[in-house]
N, C-alpha and C positions, 0 to 999 in steps of 0.2 A: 633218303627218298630219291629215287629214280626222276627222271625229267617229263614234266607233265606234257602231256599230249590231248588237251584240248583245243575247238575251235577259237578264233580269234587273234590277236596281237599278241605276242607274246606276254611282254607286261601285264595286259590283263588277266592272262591266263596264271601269273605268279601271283597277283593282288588277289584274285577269287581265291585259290590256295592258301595265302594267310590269313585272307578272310575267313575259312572256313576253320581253318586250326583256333581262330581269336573265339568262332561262332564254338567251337567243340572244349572249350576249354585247355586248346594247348598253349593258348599266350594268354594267360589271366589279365583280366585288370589291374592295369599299374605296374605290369612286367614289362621287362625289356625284350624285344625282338633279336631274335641272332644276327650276327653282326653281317654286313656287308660281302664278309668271304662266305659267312657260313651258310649265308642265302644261298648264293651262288654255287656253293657244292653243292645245298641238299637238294637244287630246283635245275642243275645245270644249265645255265644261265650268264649274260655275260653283266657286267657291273652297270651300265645304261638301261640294263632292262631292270633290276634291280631298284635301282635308282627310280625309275620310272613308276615300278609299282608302288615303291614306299607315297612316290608322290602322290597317286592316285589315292592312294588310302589313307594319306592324312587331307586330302580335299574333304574327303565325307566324314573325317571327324573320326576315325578310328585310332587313328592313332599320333603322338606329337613327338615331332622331333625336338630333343635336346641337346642343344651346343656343347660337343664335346664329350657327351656321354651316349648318343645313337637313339632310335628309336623307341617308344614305352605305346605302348595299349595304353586306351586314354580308358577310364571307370566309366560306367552307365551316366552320362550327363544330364541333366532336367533338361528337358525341351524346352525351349524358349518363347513357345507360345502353350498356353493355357485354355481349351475351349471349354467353357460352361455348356452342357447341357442341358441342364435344371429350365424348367421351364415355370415362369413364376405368373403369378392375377391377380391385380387390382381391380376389385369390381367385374364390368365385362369386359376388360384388354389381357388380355396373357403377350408375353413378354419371352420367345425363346430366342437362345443363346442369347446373350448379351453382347458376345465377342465384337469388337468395332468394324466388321469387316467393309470393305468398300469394294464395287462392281468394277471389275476390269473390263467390261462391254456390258452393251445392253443384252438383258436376259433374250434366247433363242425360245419361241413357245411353237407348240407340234403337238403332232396327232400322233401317237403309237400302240401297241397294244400291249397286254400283260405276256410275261414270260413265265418258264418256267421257275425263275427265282421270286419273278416280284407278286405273281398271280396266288399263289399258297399264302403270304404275306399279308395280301388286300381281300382274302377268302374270295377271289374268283378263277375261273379256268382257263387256261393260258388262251388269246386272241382275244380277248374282250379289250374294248375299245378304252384310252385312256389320252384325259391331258398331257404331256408333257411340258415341263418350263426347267430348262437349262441356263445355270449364271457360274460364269468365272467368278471368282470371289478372291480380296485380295487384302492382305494385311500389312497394313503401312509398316508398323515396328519393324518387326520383324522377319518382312519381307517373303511371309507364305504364302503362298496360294492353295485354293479350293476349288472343287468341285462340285454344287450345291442343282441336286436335281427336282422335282418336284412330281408326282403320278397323282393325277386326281382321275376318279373313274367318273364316266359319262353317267353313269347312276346317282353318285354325288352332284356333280354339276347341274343336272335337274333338278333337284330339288333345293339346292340354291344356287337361282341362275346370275346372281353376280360372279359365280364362277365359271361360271360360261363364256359368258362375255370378257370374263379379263384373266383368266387363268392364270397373270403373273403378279397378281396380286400377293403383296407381302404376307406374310407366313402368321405373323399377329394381325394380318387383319381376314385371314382368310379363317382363323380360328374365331374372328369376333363373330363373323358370319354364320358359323356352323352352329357358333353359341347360341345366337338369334334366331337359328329356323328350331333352335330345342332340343338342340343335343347338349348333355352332359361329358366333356371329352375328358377322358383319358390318354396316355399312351404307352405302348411298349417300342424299345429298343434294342436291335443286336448290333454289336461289334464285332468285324476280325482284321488280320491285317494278313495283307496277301501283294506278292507283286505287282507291278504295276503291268495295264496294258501298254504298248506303242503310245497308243495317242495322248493316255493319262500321264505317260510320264514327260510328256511333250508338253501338254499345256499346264500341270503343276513343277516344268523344270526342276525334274527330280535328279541327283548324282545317280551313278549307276549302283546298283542292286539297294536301293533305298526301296523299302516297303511301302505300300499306299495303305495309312487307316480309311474305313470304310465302313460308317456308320448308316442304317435304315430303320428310322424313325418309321413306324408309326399311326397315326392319330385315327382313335377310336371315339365313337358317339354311343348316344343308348344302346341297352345291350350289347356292349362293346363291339359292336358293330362296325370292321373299318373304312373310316372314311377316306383316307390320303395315304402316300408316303413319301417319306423325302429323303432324299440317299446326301450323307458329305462326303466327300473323299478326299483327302489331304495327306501331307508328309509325313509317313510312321517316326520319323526323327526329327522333326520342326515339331510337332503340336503332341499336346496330351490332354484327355478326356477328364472336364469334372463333371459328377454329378450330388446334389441332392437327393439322399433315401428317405422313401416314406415307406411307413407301414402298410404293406396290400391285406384286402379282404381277402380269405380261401376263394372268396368267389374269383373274386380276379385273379387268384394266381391259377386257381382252374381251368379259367379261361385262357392265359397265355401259355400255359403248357399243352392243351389240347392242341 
């Protein structure tokens, strides 16, 4: 292979490279990396730069050096945090995630409006008016961090104006409320993972080219009607998503596919 020529430091431009060969299947899992020369021929490159990528890419867990025998691709490893999505009710409390997370600052609360991502979402037209409440989220174990957003529309908040008034009211208890004005909740969920922005990989101190999961919750009332949404966004390689399945009515699966 010829000497790569993209922007950046060099080293990171040889670590993207094998990243990308590990990503295409040319260094499987549990294979050895070419040695130290063979880097160096195929990337022309000098032994510090080499050295450097290898290091970069065993920071984020790609790959582990072994004494005496070189580099190996490390297998798909379980993420070391586990976030429940299931959202459970006793009575009139619902109970979502359980995950123990704790606030890395006090919650940011603001006025914004719907976008072209979130406004399709909550069935309104993009500029419509909405709560916003922003919390760093932060997990002792295993030392992840989150991104936990919240969109309540000024149509909800009306009609219960405890959410008016405190928009950063918790998540179960902003559901006990929705339960008490008479709504029946339901929810739907989509996931993807995608890079991360500047700022997001800033404030969940991500490695370089770690993916951000990015879940958008959600929560519908009579006639599934939506009420809220709540974005997480966290490390595609710290955390993994569980959920409890239930059985939907056609009705409802009607309804989330429209």
């Amino acid at each position: 292979m010829a000497g790569i020529e993209r922007p950046g430091p060099l080293y990171q431009q040889v670590a993207a490279a094998i990243r990308q060969g590990i990503a295409d299947g040319d260094f499987p899992p549990g294979a050895p990396l070419p040695s130290e020369s063979q880097l160096i021929e195929r990337y022309e490159v000098s032994r510090p730069t080499v050295r450097n990528a290898i290091a970069a890419l065993r920071s984020e867990g790609l790959i582990e050096v072994r004494h005496g025998k070189g580099s190996f691709v490390k297998g798909a490893p379980t993420p070391p945090l586990t976030i429940d999505r299931s959202i459970t009710r006793t009575g009139k409390t619902y109970a979502p995630d359980a995950t123990p997370w704790e606030q890395a600052q006090e919650p940011t609360v603001y006025r914004t409006t719907t976008t072209d991502t979130t406004g399709p979402l909550l069935e309104l037209t993009e500029g419509e008016a909405l709560f916003g409440v922003d919390r760093v989220l932060f997990h002792q174990v295993t030392q992840t961090r989150a991104l936990h957003r919240v969109l309540i529309p000024f149509a909800t908040a009306e009609n219960v104006p405890a959410l008016a008034e405190a928009p950063d009211t918790a998540l179960e208890e902003i559901y006990a409320a929705l339960a008490a004005a008479g709504h029946k909740l339901t929810w739907s969920e989509t996931v993807r993972a995608r890079m991360p922005q500047a700022d997001e990989r800033s404030a969940l101190e991500l490695p370089d080219a770690t993916p951000v999961m990015h879940t958008m919750r959600v929560t519908h009332g009579t006639d599934y009607q939506p009420l809220l949404l709540d974005e997480l966004r966290t490390s595609g390689s710290q955390a993994q998503l569980a959920y409890r399945i239930t059985a939907d009515s056609p009705r409802a699966l009607r309804a989330v596919r429209s």
